[in-house]
Structures are given as structure tokens and as C-alpha cells.
OpenMM code with the backbone's topology and positions (N, CA, C; nanometers):
from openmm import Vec3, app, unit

residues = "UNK UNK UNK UNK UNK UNK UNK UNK UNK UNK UNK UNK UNK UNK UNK UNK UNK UNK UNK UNK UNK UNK UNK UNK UNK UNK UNK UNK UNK UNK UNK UNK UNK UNK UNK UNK UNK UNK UNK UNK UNK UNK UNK UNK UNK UNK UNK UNK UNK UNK UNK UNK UNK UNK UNK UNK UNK UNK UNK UNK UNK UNK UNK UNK UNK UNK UNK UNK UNK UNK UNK UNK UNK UNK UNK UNK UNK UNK UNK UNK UNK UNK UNK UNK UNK UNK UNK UNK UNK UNK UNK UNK UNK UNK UNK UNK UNK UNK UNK UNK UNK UNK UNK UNK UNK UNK UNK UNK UNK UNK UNK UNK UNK UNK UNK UNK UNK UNK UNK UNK UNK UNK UNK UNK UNK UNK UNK UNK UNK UNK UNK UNK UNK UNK UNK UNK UNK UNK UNK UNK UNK UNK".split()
positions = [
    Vec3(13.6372, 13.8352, 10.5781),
    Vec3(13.5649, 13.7232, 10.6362),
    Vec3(13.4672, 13.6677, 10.5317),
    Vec3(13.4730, 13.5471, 10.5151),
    Vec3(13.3586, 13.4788, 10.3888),
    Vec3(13.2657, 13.4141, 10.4952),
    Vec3(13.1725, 13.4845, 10.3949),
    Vec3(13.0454, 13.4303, 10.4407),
    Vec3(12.9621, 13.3077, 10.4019),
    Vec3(12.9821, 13.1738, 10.5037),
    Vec3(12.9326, 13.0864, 10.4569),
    Vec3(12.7785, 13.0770, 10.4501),
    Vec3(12.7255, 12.9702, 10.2952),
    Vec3(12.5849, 12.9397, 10.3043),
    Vec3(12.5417, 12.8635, 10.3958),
    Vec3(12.4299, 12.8917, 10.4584),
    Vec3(12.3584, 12.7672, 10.5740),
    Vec3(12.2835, 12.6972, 10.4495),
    Vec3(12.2869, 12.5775, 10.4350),
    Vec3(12.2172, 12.4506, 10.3977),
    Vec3(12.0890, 12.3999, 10.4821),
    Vec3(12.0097, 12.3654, 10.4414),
    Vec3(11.8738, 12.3102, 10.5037),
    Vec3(11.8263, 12.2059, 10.4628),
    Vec3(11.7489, 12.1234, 10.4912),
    Vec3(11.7603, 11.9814, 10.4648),
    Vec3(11.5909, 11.9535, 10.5540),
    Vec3(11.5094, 11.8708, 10.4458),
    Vec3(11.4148, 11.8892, 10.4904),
    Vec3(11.3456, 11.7469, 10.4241),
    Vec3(11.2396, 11.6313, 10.4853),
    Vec3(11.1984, 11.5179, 10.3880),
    Vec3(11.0450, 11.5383, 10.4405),
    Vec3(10.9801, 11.4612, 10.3275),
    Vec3(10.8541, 11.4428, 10.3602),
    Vec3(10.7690, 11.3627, 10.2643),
    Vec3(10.6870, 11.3172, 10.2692),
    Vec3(10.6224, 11.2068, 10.1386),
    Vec3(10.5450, 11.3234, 10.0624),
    Vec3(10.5031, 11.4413, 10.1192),
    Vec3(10.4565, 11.5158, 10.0033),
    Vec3(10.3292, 11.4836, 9.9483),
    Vec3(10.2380, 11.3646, 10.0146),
    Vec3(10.1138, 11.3147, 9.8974),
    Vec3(9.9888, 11.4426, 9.9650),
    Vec3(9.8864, 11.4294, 9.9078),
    Vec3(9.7908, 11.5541, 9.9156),
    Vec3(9.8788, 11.6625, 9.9307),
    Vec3(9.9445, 11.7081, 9.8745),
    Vec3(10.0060, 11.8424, 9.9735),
    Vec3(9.9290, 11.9368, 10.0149),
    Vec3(9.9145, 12.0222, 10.1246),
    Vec3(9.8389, 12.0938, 10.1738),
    Vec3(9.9023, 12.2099, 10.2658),
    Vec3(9.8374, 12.3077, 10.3575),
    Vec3(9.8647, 12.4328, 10.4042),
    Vec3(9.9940, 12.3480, 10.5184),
    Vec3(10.0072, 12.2379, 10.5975),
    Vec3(10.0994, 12.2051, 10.6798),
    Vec3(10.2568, 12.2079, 10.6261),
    Vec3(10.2759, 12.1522, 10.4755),
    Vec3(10.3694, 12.1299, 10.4061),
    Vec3(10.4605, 12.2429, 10.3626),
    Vec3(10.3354, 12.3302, 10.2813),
    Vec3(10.3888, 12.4826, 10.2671),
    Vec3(10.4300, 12.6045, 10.4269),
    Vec3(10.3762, 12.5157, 10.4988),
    Vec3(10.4445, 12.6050, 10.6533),
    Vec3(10.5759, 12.5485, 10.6345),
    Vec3(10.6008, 12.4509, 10.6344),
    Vec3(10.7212, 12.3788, 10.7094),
    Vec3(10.8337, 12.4390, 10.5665),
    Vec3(10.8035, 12.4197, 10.4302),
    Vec3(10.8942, 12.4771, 10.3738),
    Vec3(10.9383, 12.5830, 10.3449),
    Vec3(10.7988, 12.7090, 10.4170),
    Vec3(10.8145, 12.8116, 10.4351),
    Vec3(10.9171, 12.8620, 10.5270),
    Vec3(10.8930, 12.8044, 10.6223),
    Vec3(10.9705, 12.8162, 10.7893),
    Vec3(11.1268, 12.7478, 10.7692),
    Vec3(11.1479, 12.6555, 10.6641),
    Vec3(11.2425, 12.6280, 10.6903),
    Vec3(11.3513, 12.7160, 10.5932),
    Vec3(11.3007, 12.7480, 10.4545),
    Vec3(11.3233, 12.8617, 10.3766),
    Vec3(11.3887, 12.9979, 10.3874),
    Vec3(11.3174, 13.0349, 10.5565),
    Vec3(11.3049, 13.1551, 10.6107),
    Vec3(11.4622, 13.1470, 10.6814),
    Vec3(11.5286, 13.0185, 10.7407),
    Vec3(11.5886, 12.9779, 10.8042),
    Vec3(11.7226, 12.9334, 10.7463),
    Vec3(11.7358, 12.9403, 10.6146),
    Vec3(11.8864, 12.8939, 10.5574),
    Vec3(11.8673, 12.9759, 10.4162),
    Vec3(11.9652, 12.9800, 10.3412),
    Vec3(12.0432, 13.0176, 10.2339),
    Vec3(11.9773, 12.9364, 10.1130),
    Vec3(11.9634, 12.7945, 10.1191),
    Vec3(11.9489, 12.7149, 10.0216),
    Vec3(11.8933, 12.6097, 10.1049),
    Vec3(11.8047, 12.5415, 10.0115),
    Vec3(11.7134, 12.4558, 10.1269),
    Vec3(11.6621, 12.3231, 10.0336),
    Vec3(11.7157, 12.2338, 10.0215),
    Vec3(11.7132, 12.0539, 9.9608),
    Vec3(11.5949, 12.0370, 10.0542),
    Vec3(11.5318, 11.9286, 9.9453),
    Vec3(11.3804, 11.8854, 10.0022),
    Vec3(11.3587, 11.7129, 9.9626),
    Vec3(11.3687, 11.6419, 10.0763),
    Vec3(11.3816, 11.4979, 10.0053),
    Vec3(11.2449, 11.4638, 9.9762),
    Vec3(11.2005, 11.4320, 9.8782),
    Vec3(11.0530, 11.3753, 9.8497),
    Vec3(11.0980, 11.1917, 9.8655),
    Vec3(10.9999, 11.1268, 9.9595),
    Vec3(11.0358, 10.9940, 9.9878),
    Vec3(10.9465, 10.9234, 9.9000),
    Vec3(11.0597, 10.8555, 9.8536),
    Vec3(11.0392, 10.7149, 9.6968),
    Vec3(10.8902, 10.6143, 9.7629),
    Vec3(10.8055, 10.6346, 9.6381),
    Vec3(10.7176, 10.5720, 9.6429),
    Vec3(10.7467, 10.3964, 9.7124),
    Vec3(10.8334, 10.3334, 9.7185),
    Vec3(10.8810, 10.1870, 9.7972),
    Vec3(10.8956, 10.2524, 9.9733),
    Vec3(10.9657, 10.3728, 9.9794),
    Vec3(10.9520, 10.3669, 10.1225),
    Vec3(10.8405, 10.4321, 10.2022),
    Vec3(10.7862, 10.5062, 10.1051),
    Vec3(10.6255, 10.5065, 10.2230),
    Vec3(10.5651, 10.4131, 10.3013),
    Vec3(10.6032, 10.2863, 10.2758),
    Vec3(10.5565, 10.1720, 10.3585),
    Vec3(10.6087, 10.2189, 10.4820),
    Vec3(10.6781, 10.2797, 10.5094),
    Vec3(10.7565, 10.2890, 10.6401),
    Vec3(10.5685, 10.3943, 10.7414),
    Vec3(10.5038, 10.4257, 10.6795),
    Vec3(10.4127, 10.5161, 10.7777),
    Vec3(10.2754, 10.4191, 10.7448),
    Vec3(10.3165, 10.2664, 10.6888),
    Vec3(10.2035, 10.1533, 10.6833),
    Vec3(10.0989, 10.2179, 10.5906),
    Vec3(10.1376, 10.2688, 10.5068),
    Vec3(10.0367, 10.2968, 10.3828),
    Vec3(10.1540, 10.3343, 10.2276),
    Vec3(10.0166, 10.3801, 10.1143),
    Vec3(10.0885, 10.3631, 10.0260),
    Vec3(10.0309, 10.5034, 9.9893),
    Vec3(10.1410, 10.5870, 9.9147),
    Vec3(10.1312, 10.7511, 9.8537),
    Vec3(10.0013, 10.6999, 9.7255),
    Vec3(9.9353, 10.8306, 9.7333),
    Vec3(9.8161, 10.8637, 9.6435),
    Vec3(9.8164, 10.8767, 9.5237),
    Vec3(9.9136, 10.9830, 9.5437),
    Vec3(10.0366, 11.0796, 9.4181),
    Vec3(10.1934, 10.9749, 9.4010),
    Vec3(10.1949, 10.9262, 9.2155),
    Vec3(10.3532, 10.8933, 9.2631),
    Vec3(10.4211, 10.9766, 9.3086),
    Vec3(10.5331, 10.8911, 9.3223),
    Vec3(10.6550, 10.9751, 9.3264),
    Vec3(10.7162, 11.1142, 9.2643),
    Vec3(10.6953, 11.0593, 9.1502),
    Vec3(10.7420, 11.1770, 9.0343),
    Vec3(10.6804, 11.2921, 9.0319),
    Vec3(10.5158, 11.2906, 9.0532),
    Vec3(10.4227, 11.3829, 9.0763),
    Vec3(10.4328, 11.4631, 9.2075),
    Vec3(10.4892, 11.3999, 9.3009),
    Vec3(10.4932, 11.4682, 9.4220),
    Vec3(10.6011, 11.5452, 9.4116),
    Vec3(10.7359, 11.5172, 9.3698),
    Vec3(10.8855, 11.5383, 9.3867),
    Vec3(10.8210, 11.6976, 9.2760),
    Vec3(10.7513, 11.6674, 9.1546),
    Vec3(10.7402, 11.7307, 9.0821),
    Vec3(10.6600, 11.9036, 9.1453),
    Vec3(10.5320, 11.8997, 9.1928),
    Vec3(10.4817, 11.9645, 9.3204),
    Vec3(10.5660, 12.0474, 9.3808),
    Vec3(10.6631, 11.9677, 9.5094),
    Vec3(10.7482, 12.0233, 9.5461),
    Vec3(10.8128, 12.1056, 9.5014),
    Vec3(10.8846, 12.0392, 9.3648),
    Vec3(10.9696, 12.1232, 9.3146),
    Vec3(10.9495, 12.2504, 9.2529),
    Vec3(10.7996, 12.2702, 9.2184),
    Vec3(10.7770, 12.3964, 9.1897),
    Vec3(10.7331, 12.5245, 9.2822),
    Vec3(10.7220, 12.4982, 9.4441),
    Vec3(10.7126, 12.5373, 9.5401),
    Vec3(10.8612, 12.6713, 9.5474),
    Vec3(10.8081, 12.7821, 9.5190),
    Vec3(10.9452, 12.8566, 9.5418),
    Vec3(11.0286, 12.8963, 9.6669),
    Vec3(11.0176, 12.8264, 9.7776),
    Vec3(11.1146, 12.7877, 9.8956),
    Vec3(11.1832, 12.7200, 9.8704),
    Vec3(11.1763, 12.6196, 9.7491),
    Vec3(11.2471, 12.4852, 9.7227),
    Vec3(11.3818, 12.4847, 9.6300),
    Vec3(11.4785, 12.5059, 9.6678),
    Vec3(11.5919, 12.5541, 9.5775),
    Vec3(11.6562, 12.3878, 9.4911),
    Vec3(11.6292, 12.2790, 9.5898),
    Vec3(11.6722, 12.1360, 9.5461),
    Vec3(11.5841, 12.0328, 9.5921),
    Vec3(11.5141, 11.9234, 9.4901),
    Vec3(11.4411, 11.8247, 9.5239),
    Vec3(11.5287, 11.6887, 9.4918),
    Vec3(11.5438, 11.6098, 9.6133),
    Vec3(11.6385, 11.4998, 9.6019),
    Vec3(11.5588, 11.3919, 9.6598),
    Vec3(11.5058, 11.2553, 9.6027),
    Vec3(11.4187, 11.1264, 9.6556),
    Vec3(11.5111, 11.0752, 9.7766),
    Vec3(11.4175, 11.0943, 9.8992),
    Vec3(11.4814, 11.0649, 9.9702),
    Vec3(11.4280, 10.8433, 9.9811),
    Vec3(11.5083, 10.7465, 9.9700),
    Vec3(11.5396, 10.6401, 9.9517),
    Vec3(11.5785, 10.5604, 10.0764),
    Vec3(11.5941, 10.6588, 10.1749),
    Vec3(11.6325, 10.5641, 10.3141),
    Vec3(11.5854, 10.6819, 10.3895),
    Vec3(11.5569, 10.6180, 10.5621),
    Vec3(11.5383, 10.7167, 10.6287),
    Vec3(11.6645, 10.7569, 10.6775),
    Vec3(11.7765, 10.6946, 10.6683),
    Vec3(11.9276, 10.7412, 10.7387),
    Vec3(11.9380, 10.8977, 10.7182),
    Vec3(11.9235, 10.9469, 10.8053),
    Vec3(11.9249, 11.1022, 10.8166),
    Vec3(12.0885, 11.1502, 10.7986),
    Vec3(12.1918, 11.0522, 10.8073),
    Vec3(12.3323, 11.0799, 10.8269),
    Vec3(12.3321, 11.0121, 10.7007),
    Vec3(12.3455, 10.9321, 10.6270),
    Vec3(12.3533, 10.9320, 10.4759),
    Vec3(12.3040, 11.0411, 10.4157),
    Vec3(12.2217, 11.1011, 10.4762),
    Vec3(12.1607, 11.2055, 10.3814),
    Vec3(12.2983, 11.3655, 10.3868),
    Vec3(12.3082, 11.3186, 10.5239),
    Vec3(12.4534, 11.4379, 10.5669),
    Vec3(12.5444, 11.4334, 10.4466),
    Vec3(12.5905, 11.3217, 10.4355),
    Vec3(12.6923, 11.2645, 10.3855),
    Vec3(12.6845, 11.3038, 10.2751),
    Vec3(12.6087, 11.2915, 10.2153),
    Vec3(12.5431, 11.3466, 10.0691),
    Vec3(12.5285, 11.5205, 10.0536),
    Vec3(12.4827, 11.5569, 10.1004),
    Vec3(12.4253, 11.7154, 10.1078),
    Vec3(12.5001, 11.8435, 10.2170),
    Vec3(12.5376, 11.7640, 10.3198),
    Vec3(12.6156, 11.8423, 10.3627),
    Vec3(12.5228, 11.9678, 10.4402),
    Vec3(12.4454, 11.9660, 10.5027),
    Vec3(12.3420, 12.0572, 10.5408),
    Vec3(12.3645, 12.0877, 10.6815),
    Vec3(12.3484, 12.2328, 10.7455),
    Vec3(12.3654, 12.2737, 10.8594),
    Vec3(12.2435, 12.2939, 10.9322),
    Vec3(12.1460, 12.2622, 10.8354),
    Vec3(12.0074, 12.2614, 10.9411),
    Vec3(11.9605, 12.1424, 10.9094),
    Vec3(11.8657, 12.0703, 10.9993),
    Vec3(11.7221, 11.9549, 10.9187),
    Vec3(11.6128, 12.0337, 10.9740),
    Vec3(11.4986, 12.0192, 10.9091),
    Vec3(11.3655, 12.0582, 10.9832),
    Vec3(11.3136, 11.9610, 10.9629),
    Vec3(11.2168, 11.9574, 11.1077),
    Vec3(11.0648, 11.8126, 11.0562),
    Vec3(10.9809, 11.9136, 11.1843),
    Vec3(10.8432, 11.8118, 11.1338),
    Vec3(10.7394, 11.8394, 11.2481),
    Vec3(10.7828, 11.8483, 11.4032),
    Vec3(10.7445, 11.9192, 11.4444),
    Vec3(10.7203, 11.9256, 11.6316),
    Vec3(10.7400, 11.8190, 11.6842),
    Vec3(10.6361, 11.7198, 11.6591),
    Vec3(10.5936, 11.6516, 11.6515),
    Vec3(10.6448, 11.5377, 11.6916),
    Vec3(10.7632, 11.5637, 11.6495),
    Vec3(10.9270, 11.4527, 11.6698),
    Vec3(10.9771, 11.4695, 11.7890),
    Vec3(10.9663, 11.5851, 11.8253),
    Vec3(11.0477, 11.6419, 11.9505),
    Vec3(11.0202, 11.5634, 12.0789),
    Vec3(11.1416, 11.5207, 12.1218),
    Vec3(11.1637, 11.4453, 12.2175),
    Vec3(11.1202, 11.3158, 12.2060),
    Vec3(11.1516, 11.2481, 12.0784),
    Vec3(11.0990, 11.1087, 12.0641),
    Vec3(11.2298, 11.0372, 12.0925),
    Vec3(11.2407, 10.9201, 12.0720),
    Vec3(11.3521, 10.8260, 12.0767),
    Vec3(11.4168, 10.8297, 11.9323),
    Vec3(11.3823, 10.8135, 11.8217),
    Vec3(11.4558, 10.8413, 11.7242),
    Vec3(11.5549, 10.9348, 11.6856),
    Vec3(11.4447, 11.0758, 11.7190),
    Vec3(11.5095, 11.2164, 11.6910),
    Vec3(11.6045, 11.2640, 11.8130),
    Vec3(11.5864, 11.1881, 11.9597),
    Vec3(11.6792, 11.2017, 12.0670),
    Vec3(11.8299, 11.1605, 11.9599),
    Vec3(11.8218, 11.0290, 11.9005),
    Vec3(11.9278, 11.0135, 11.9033),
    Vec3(11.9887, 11.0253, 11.7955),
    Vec3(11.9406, 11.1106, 11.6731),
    Vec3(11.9697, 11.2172, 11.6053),
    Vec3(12.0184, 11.3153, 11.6233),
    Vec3(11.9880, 11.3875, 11.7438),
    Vec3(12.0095, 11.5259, 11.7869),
    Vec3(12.1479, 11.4382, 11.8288),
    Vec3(12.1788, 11.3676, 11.9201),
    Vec3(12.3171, 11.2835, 11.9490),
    Vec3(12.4170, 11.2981, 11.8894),
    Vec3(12.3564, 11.2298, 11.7474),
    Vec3(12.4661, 11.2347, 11.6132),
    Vec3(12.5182, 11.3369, 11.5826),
    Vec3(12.4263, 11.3717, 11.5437),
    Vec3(12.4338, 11.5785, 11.4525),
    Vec3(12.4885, 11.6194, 11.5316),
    Vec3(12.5206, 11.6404, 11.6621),
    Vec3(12.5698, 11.7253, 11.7739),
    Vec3(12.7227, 11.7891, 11.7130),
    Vec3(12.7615, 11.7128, 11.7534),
    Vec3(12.9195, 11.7003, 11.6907),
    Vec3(12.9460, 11.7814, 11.4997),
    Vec3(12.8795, 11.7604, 11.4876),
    Vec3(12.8740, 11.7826, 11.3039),
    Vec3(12.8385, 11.9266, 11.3476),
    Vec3(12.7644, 11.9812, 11.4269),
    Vec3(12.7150, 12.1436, 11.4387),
    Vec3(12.5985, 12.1075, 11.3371),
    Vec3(12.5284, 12.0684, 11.3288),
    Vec3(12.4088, 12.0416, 11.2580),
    Vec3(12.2868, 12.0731, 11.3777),
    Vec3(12.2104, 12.1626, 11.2947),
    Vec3(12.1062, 12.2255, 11.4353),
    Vec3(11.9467, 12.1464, 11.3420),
    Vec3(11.8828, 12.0545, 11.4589),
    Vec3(11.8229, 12.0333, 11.4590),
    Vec3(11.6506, 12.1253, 11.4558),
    Vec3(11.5900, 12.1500, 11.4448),
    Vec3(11.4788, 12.2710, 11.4026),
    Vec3(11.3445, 12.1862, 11.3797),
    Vec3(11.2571, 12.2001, 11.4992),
    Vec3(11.1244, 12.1545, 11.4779),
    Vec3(11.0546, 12.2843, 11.4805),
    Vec3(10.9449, 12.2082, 11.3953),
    Vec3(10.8741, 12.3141, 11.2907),
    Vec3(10.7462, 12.2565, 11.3585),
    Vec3(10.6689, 12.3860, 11.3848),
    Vec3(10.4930, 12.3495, 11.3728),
    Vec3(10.4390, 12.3794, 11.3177),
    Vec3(10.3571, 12.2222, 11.2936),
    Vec3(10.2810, 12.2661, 11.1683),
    Vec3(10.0624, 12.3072, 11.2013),
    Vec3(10.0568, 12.3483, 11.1106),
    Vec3(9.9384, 12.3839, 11.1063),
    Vec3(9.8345, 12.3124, 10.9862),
    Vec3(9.7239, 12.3516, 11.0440),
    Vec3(9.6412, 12.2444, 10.9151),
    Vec3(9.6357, 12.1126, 10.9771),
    Vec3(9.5649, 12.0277, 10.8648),
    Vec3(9.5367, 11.8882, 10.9007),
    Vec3(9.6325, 11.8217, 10.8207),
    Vec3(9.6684, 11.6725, 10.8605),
    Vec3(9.7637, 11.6419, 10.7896),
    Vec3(9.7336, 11.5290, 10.7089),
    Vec3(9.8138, 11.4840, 10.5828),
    Vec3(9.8195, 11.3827, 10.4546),
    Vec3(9.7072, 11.3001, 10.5215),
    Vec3(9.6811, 11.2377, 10.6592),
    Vec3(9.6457, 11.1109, 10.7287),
    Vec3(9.4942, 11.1425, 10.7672),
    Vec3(9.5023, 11.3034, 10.8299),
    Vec3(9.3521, 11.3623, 10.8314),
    Vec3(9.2873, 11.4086, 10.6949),
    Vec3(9.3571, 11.4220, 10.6008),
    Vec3(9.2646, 11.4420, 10.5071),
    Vec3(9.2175, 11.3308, 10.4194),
    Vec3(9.2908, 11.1982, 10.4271),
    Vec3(9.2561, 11.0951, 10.3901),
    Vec3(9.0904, 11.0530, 10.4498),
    Vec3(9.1573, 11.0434, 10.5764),
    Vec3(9.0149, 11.0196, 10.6274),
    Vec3(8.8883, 11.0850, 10.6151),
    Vec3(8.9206, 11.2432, 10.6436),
    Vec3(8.7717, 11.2931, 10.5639),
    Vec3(8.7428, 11.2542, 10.4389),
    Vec3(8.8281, 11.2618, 10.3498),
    Vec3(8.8354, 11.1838, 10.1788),
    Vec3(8.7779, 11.0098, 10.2133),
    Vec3(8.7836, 10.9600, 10.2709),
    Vec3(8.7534, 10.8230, 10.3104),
    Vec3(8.5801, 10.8681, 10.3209),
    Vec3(8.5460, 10.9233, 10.4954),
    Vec3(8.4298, 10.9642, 10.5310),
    Vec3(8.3383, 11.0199, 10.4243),
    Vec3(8.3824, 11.1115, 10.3294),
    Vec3(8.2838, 11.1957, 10.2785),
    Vec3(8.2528, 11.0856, 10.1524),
    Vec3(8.3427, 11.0182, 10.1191),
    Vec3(8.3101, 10.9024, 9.9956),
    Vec3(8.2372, 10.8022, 10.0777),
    Vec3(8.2404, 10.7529, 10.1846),
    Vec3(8.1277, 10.6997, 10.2248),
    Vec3(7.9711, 10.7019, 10.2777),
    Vec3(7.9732, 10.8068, 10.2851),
    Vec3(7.8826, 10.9189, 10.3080),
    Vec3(7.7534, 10.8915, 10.1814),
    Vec3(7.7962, 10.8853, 10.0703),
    Vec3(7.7406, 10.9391, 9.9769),
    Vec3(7.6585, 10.8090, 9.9063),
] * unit.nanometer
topology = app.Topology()
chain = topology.addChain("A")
for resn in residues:
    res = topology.addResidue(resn, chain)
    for name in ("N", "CA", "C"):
        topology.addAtom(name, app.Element.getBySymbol(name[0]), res)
């Protein structure tokens, strides 16, 4: 009997990185064989109405030295099934956070069929958006 690798598949913009980021690639690490990490291209961060701190390169770079991280690939679209298509992965992880939204409903839809297991992760810590803001607050502060 051969034993196949589980694949993992995981995106995130990566800017401040902090204790939430290293859970999720921890947890997802823990959870497959080999584990691809899309760092999202400095043009599509617009998608969360702001702009990354850290380029691109610097973040992808970060990541990549994170030893959960076996592959760092820019993720360039949010199409979660282009990304299939490409990588071939039997898990995705994202935040909790997602769970039971309208997007990721109809993700879980897609993937169904493919045997692709969907995996929300909780995270801990404050996130890229809360630490901005204290970084905002404490510079105004002063």
C-alpha cells in the first residue's frame, strides 16, 4: 500500500507578522506532510482596503524562513480553485473566522467533490489590523 503525501495549502498577506500567523502555520504544519504558503502580491492587498507595510518580497521572504513552511508561492488572485489547479492540495487552512461565511460556504461546495478538507484554524493574538492601530494610537499619543 503507498502511502500518499497530504498537501496543505494555506494564504495570507503576512505584513507585521506576529504570534496569530505562526499558530495558523503551526496548526496547519501539524496537519499535512508538506504545506505551500501563498504570500498575497503586494497589488492584491487592496482586496482588505489597505496597503501591506512590508513588500511583498520581504514578507514572502519572512515566511519563507518560518520552519513549518516547506513552499512559498505569491498568491495573485483570490481563486482558491486556481490555486487547486496549480498545487494540488488536500487540505486549505484559514482563520475561524471564515466559518460559515458566504464565500467559504461556497468553497466548502466546490472542494467537496475534489476531497479537499477544508480546516479552520484559531487564531490567537491580535491581528495585522489590531496592531496597526495600536501602532497608529501610540504614534499619536506622543
Amino acid at each position: 500500500m503507498q502511502h500518499s503525501q497530504v498537501v496543505g495549502y494555506t494564504t495570507g498577506v503576512f505584513d507585521l507578522f506576529h504570534i496569530g500567523h505562526l499558530n495558523v502555520l503551526k496548526t496547519a504544519k501539524e496537519s499535512c506532510d508538506f504545506l505551500i504558503v501563498g504570500v498575497t502580491v503586494d497589488s492584491l492587498v487592496g482586496y482588505k482596503g489597505k496597503k501591506a507595510i512590508i513588500p511583498y518580497e520581504e514578507r514572502a521572504e519572512i515566511v519563507k524562513s518560518i520552519k513549518y513552511v516547506d513552499m512559498v508561492v505569491p498568491q495573485e488572485t483570490m481563486d482558491k480553485m486556481a490555486a487547486w489547479t496549480k498545487f494540488h492540495f488536500n487540505k486549505i487552512f484559514l482563520g475561524s473566522d471564515w466559518k460559515g461565511s458566504e464565500t467559504w460556504d461556497k468553497w466548502e461546495e466546490e472542494f467537496h467533490p475534489l476531497g479537499v478538507e477544508i480546516v479552520y484554524v484559531d487564531s490567537i493574538g491580535p491581528t495585522s489590523t489590531e496592531l496597526r492601530d495600536v501602532i497608529h494610537k501610540f504614534n499619536n499619543e506622543e
